[in-house]
FIMI-682924 format. One record per residue (C-alpha): x, y, z; chain; residue number from 1; residue in three letters. Coordinates in steps of 0.05 Angstrom, whole numbers. Layout:
<pts>
c1 X	c2 Y	c3 Z	chaine A	num NUM	residu ALA .
...
</pts>
This chain:
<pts>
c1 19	c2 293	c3 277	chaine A	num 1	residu UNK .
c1 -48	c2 265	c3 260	chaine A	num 2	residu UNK .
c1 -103	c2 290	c3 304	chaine A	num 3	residu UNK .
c1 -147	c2 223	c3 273	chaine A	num 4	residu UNK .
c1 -133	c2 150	c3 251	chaine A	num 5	residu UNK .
c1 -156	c2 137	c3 189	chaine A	num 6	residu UNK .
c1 -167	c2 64	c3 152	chaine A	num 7	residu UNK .
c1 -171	c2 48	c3 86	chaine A	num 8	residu UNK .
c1 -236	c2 2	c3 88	chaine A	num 9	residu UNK .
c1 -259	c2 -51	c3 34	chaine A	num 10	residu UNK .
c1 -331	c2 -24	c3 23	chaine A	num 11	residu UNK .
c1 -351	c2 -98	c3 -4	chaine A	num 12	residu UNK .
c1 -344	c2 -133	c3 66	chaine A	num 13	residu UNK .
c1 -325	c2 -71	c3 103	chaine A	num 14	residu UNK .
c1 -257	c2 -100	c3 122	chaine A	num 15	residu UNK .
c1 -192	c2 -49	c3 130	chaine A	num 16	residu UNK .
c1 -147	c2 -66	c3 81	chaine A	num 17	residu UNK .
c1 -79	c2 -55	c3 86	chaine A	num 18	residu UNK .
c1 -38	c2 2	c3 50	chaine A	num 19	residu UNK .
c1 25	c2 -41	c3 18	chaine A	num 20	residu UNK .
c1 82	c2 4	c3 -4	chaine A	num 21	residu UNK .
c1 132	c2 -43	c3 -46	chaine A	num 22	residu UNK .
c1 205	c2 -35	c3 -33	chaine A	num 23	residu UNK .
c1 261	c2 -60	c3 -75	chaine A	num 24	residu UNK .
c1 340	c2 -75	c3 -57	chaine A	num 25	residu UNK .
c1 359	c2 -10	c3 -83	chaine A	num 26	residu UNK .
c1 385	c2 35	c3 -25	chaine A	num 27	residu UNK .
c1 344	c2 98	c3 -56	chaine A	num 28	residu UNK .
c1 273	c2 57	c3 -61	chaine A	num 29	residu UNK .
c1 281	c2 37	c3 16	chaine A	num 30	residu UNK .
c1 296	c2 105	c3 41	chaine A	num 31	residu UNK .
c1 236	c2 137	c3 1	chaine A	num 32	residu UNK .
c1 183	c2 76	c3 11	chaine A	num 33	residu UNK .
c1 198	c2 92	c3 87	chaine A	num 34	residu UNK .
c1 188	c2 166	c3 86	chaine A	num 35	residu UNK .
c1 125	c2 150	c3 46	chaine A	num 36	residu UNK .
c1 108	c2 100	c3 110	chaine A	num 37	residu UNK .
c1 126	c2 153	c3 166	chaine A	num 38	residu UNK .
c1 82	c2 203	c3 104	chaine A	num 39	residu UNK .
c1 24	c2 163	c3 116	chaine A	num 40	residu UNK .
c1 21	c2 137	c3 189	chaine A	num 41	residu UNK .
c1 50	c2 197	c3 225	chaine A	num 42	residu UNK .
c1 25	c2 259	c3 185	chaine A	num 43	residu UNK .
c1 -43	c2 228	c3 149	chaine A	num 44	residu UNK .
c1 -53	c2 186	c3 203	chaine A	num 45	residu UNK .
c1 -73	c2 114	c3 167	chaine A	num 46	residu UNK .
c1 -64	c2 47	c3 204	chaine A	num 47	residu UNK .
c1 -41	c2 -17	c3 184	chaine A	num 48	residu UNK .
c1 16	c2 11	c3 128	chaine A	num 49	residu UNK .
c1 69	c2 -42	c3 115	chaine A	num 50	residu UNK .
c1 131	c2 -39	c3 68	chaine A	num 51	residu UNK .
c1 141	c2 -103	c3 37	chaine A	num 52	residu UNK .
c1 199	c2 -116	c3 -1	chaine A	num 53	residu UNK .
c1 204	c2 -148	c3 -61	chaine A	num 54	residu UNK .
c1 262	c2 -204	c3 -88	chaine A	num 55	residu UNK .
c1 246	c2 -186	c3 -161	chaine A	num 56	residu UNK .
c1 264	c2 -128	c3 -200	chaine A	num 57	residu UNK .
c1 249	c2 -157	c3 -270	chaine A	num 58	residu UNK .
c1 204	c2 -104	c3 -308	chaine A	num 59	residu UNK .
c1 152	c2 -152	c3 -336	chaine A	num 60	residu UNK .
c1 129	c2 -177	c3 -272	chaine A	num 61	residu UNK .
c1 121	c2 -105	c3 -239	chaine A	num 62	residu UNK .
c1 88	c2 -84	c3 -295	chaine A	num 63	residu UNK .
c1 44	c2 -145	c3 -294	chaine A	num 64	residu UNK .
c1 30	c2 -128	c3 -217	chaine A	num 65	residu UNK .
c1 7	c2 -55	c3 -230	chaine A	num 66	residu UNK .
c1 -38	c2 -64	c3 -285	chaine A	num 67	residu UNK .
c1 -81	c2 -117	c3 -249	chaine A	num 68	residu UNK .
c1 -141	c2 -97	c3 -198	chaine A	num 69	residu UNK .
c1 -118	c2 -122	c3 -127	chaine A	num 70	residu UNK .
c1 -180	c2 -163	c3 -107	chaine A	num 71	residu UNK .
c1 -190	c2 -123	c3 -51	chaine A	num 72	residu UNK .
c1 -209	c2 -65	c3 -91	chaine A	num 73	residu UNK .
c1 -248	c2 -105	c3 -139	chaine A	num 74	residu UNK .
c1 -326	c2 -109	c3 -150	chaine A	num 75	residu UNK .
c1 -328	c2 -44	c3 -97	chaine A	num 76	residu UNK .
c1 -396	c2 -22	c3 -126	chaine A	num 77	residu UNK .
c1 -431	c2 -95	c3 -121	chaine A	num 78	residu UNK .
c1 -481	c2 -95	c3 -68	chaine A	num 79	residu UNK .
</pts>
């Protein structure tokens, strides 16, 4: 168990920012995007982890997901 609850904090507006872990249909991705969730809130100790899943397993549009800069992570160093 964690002895401390962490956040993951937006240093831009110091908001905590969610930690989304997507999850697919697929039996296998469910079972390992939850042990990933119990990984992080349990062991690590972060807050405010959700598993979404997601309708879509075309290849394009994940890719299309990962390669872009969530805008919570963007412009970090702007002050």
């Amino acid at each position: 168990m964690a002895r401390y609850r962490r956040s993951f904090q937006n240093n831009a507006n110091n908001h905590k920012a969610p930690i989304v872990i997507e999850s697919s249909m697929r039996a296998s991705h469910q079972i390992v995007s939850h042990v990933l969730n119990i990984l992080l809130e349990e062991v690590i100790g972060f807050t405010n982890v959700i598993v979404k899943d997601i309708e879509t397993m075309n290849t394009t549009v994940m890719l299309n997901r990962i390669v872009g800069c969530p805008i919570s992570s963007s412009n970090l160093e702007d002050r």
